[in-house]
C-alpha positions as CSV (number, residue, x, y, z in Angstrom):
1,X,27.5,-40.7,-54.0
2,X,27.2,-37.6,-51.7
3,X,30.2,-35.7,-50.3
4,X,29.4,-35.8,-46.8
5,X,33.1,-33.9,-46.0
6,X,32.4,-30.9,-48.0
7,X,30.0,-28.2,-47.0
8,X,27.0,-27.1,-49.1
9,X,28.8,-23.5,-50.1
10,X,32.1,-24.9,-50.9
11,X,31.9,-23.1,-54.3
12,X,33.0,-20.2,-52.4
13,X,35.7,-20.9,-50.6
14,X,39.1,-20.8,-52.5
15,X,43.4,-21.0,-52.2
16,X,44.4,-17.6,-51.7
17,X,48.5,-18.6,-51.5
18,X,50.4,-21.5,-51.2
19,X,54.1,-21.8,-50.1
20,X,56.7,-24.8,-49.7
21,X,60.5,-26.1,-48.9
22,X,61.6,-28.8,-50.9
23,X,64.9,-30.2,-51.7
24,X,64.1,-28.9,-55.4
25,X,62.6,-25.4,-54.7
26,X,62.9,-22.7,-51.7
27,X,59.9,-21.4,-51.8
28,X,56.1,-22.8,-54.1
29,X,57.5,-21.0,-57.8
30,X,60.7,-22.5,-57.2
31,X,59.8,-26.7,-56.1
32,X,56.6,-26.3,-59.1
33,X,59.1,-24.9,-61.6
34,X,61.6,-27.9,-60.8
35,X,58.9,-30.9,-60.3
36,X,57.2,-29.3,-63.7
37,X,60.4,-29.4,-65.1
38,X,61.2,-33.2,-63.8
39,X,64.1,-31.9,-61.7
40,X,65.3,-34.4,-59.4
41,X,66.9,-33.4,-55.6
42,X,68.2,-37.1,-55.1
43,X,72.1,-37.1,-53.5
44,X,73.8,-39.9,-51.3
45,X,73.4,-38.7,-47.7
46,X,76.4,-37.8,-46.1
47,X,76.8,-39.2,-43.0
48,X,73.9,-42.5,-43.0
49,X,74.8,-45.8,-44.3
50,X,72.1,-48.8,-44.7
51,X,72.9,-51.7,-43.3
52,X,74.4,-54.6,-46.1
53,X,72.1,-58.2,-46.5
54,X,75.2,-59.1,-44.7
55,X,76.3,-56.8,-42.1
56,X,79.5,-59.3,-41.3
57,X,80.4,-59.6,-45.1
58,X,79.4,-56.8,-46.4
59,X,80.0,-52.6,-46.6
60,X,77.4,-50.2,-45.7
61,X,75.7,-49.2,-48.4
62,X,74.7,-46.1,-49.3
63,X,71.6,-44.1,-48.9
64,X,69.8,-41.8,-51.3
65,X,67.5,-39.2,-50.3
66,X,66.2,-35.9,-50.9
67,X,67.8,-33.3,-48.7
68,X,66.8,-29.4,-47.9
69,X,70.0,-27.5,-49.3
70,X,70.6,-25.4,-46.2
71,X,69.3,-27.4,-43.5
72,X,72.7,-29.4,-41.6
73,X,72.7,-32.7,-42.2
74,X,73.2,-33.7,-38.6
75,X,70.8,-31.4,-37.3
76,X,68.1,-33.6,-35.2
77,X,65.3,-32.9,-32.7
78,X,62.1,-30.7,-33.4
79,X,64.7,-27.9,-34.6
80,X,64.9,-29.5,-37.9
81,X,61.2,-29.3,-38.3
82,X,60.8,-25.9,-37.2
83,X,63.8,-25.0,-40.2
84,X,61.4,-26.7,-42.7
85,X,58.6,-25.0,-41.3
86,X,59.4,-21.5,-40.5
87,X,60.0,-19.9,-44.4
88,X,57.1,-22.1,-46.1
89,X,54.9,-20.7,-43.2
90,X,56.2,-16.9,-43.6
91,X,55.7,-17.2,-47.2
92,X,52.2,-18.4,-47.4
93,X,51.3,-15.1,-44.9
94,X,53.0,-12.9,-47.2
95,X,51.5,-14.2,-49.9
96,X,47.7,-14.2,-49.0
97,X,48.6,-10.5,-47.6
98,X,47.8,-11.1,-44.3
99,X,48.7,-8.6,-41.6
100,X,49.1,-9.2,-37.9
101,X,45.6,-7.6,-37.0
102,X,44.3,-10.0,-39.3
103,X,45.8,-13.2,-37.1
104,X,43.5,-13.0,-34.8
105,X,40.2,-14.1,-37.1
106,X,42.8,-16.8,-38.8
107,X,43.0,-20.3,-37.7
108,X,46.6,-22.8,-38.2
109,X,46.2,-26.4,-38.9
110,X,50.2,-28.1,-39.1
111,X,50.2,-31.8,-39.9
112,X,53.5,-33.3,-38.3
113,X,55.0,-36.8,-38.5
114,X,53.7,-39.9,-36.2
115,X,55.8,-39.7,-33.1
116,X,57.9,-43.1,-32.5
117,X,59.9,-43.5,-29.1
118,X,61.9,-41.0,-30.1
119,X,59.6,-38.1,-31.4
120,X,57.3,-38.4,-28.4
121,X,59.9,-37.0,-25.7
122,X,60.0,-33.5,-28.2
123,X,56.8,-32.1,-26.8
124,X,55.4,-31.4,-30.7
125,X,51.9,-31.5,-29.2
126,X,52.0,-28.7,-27.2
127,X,55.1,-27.0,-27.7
128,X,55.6,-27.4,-32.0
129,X,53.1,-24.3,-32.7
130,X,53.5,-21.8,-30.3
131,X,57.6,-21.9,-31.5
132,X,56.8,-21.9,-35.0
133,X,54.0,-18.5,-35.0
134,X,56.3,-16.9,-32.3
135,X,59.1,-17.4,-35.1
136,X,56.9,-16.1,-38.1
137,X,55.5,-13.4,-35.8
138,X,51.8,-14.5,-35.9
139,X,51.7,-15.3,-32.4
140,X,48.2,-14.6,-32.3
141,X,46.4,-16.9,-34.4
142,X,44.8,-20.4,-33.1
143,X,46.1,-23.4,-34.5
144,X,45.9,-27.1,-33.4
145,X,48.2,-30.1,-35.0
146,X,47.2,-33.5,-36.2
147,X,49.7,-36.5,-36.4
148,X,49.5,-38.9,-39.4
149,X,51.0,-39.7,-43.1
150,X,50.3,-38.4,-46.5
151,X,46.7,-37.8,-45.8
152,X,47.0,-35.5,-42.6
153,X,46.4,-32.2,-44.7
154,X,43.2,-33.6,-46.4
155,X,42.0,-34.2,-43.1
156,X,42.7,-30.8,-41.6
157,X,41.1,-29.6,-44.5
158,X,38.1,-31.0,-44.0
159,X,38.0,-29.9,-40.1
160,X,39.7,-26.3,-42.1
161,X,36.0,-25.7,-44.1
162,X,34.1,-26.9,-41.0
163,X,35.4,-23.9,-39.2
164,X,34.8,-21.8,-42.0
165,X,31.2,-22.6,-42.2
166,X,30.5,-22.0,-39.2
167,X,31.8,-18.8,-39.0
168,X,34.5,-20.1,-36.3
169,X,37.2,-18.1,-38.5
170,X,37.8,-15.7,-41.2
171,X,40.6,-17.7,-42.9
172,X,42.7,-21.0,-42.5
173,X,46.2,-22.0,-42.9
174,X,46.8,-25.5,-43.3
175,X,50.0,-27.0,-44.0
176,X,52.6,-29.9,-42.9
177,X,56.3,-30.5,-42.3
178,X,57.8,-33.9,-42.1
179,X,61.3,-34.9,-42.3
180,X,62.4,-38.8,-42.6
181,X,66.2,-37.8,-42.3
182,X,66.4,-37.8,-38.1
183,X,68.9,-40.7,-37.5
184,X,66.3,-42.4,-35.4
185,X,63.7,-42.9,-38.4
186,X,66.3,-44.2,-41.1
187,X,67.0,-46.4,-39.0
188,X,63.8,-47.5,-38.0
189,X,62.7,-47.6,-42.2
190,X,65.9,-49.7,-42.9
191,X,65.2,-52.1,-40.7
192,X,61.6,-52.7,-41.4
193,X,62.9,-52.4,-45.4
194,X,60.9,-49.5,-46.3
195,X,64.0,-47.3,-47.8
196,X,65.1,-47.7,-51.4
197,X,68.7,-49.3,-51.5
198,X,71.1,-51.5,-53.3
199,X,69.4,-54.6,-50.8
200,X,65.5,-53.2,-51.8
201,X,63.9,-52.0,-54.8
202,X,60.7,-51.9,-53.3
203,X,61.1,-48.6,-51.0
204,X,60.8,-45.2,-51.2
205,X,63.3,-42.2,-51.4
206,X,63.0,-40.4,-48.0
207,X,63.0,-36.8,-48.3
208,X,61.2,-33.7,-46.2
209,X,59.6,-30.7,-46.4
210,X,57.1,-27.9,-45.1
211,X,53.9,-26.6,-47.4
212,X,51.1,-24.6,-46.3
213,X,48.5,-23.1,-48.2
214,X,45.4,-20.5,-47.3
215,X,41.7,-21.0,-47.9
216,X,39.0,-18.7,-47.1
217,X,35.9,-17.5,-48.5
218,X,36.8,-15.7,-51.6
219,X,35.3,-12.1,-51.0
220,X,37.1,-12.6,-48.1
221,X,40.5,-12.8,-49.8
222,X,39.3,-10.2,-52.5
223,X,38.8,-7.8,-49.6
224,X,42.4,-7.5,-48.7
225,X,43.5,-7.9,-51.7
226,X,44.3,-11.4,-52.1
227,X,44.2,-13.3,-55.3
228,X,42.0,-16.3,-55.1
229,X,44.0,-18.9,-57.1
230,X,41.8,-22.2,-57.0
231,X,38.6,-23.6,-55.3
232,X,38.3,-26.9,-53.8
233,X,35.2,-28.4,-55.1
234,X,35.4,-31.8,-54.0
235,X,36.9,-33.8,-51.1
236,X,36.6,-38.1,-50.1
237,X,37.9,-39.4,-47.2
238,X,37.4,-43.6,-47.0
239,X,39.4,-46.4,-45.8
240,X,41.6,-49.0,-47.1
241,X,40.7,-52.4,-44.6
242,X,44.6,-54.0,-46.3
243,X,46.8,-51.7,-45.1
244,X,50.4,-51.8,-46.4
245,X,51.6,-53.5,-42.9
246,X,49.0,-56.1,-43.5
247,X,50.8,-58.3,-45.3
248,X,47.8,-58.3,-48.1
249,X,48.0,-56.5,-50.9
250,X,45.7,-53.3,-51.0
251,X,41.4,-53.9,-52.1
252,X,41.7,-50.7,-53.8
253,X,38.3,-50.0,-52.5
254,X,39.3,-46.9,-49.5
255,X,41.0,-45.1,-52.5
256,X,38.0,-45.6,-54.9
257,X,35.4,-44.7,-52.9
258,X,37.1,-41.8,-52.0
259,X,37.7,-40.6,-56.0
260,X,34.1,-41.4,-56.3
261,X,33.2,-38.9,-52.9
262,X,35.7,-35.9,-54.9
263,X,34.4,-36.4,-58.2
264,X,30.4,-37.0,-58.0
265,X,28.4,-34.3,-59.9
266,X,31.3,-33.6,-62.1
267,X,30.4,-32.1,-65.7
268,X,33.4,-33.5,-67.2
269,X,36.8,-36.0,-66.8
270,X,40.1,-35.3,-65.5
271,X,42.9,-34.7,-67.9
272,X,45.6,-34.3,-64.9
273,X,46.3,-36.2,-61.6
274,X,48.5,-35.9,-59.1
275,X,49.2,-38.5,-57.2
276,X,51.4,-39.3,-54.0
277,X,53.1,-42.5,-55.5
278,X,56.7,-42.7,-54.0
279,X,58.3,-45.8,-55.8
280,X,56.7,-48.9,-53.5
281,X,54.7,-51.5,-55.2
282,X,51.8,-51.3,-52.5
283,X,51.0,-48.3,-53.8
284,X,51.2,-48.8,-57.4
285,X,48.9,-51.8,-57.2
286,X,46.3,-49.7,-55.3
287,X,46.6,-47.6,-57.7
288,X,46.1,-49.5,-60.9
289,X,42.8,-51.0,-58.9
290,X,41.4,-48.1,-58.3
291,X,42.1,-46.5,-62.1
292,X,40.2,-49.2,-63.4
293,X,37.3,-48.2,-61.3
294,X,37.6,-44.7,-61.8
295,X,37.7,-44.7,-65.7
296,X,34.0,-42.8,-65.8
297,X,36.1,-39.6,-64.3
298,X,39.2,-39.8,-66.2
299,X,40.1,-38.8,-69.7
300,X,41.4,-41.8,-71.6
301,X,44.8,-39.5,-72.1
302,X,44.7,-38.2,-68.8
303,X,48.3,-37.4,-67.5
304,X,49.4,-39.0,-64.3
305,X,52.3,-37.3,-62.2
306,X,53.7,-38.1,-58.9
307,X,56.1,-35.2,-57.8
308,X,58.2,-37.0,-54.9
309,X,60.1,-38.4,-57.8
310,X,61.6,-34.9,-57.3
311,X,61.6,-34.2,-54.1
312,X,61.2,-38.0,-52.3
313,X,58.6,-39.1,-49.9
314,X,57.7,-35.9,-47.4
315,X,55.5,-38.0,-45.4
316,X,52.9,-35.5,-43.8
317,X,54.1,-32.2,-46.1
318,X,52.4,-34.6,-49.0
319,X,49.4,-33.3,-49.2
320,X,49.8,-29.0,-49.1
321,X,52.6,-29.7,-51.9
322,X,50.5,-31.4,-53.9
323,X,47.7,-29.1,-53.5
324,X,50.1,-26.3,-54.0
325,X,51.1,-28.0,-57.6
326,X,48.1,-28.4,-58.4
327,X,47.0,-24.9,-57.8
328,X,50.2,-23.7,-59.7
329,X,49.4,-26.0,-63.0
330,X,46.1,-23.9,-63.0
331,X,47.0,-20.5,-62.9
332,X,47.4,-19.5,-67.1
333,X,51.2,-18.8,-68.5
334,X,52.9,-17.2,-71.2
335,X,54.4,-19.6,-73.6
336,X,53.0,-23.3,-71.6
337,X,51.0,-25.3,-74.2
338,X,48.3,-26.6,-71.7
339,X,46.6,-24.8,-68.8
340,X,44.2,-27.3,-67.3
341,X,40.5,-26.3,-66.2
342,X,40.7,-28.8,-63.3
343,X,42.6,-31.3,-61.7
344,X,42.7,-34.7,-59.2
345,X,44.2,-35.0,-56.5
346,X,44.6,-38.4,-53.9
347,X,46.9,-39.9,-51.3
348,X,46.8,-42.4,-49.3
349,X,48.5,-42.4,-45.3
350,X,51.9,-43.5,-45.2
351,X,51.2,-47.2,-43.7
352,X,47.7,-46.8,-42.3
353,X,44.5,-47.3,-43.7
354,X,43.3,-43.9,-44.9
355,X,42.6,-42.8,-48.1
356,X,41.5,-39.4,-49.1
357,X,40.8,-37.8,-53.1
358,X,40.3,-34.2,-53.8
359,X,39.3,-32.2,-56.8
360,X,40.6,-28.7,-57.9
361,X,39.2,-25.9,-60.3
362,X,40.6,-22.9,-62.3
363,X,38.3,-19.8,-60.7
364,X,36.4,-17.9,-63.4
């Protein structure tokens, strides 16, 4: 099946530097050291309570979730994002060496959380990237953000080599930040019996975070020089007709189609995948459909990992961290027993229909 979301020269475009802020890492060494390590950032939250079965009989119970460190836990509005967002941002420009002349051939692609009532009087639209490059200091560049779930980065991506093959740009930064800890959104999850409690099993762990990573063409990076750390080679973007606010339980078919798009013309099976699995059974069950179908690309020992079992669910931030995983399991080191040569990636949006697969490779 031909990839109709990758270009015809995507050999040469490659990650340059990735970045993130996680409640297990502040900065991309750190949150890949801890989820590589099965660290886990769960604590009770200290001020939110889910509401009992019985609210007239019973206490408030508790609610665990995976918090950034220094980030107050009553801080609320777009602030909190910009917090997240501001030192995963400055450290993926450090990283691919990018200097403020540069900015102006660059372009910034931010996924950002699905504005509810509350979210939509904040202004993220218009007013979410000009605060966060004026606070970095890369004023200059263009950017443009995209609302959604787990597969918003994917997207941009795809939109990310578009530019770049048509010359529109020189480099791309694309990245998200999501936070499910505003007051207005637990809420909102606890009542619809999406959060993991004493009253429901079947939920996630809500956490956040902010992950950006660079890709350009990779004598491009090499000219400044960058190191170019991985190469996209494949990318599928389908859709799932059960979503998980359906009330049917997922085809499997938007997720398999789109492994099929990242895989075809592979030369060999996938030892590793990440995956965005977060703990609800929806997923799961997709998942298991779409495994079965998938079996021609996978090893029969291939390793499955899903990272928010460290950090919690980071909604839109989902899909730059697990890229930036990725590309971190592929760089060699001293004294680590297996390097992979390549690696899968998929997601699927947080309650909608979309489901995207990716595949990485080791450069050289």
């Amino acid at each position: 099946m031909a990839n109709k979301h990758m270009p015809d020269n995507i050999n040469d475009y490659v990650i340059s530097a990735t970045s993130s802020v996680t409640a297990v890492g502040g900065n991309a060494v750190q949150t890949c050291a801890a989820a590589r390590a099965n660290i886990i950032g769960v604590s009770e939250h200290p001020v939110y309570r889910c509401k009992p079965l019985h609210p007239d009989e019973e206490k408030p119970l508790p609610l665990y979730c995976c918090r950034v460190p220094f980030i107050n836990e009553t801080q609320e509005g777009p602030e909190r994002l910009l917090q997240l967002a501001v030192p995963a941002l400055r450290e993926a420009v450090a990283n691919a060496k990018l200097t403020v002349d540069m900015l102006a051939f660059g372009k910034l692609f931010v996924a950002l959380p699905e504005p509810d009532n509350t979210m939509a009087s904040w202004g993220l639209e218009q007013g979410f990237c000009p605060s966060l490059c004026q606070r970095v200091g890369i004023y200059p560049i263009q950017s443009r953000v995209k609302f959604g779930g787990h597969t918003s980065v994917f997207e941009l991506l795809a939109d990310a080599f578009k530019a770049l093959e048509q010359d529109d740009c020189e480099f791309c930064i694309v990245g998200g930040v999501d936070s499910f800890l505003f007051t207005h959104r637990l809420t909102e999850l606890d009542k619809n019996w999406f959060l993991r409690s004493k009253k429901n099993i079947d939920g996630f762990i809500p956490g956040e975070a902010a992950s950006f990573i660079v890709i350009e063409k990779s004598h491009t990076a090499e000219g400044r020089g960058a190191h170019a750390l991985a190469r996209i080679d494949g990318l599928g973007v389908s859709n799932e007709p059960n979503t998980a606010t359906s009330g049917r339980k997922s085809s499997g078919v938007g997720l398999t189609n789109a492994i099929h798009q990242a895989s075809a013309n592979r030369g060999h099976q996938f030892k590793t995948v990440y995956s965005d699995l977060n703990g609800e059974s929806y997923r799961a069950f997709e998942w298991g459909l779409a495994q079965v179908r998938a079996m021609d690309y996978l090893n029969p020992a291939f390793k499955l990992l899903h990272p928010a079992e460290s950090y919690g669910d980071v909604g839109t931030a989902t899909g730059a961290l697990l890229l930036t995983l990725a590309t971190h399991d592929l760089q060699p080191k001293e004294h680590y027993p297996y390097t992979p040569k390549s690696v899968m990636l998929f997601s699927a949006s947080h309650h909608g229909g979309t489901r995207v697969a990716a595949s990485l490779s080791s450069i050289g």
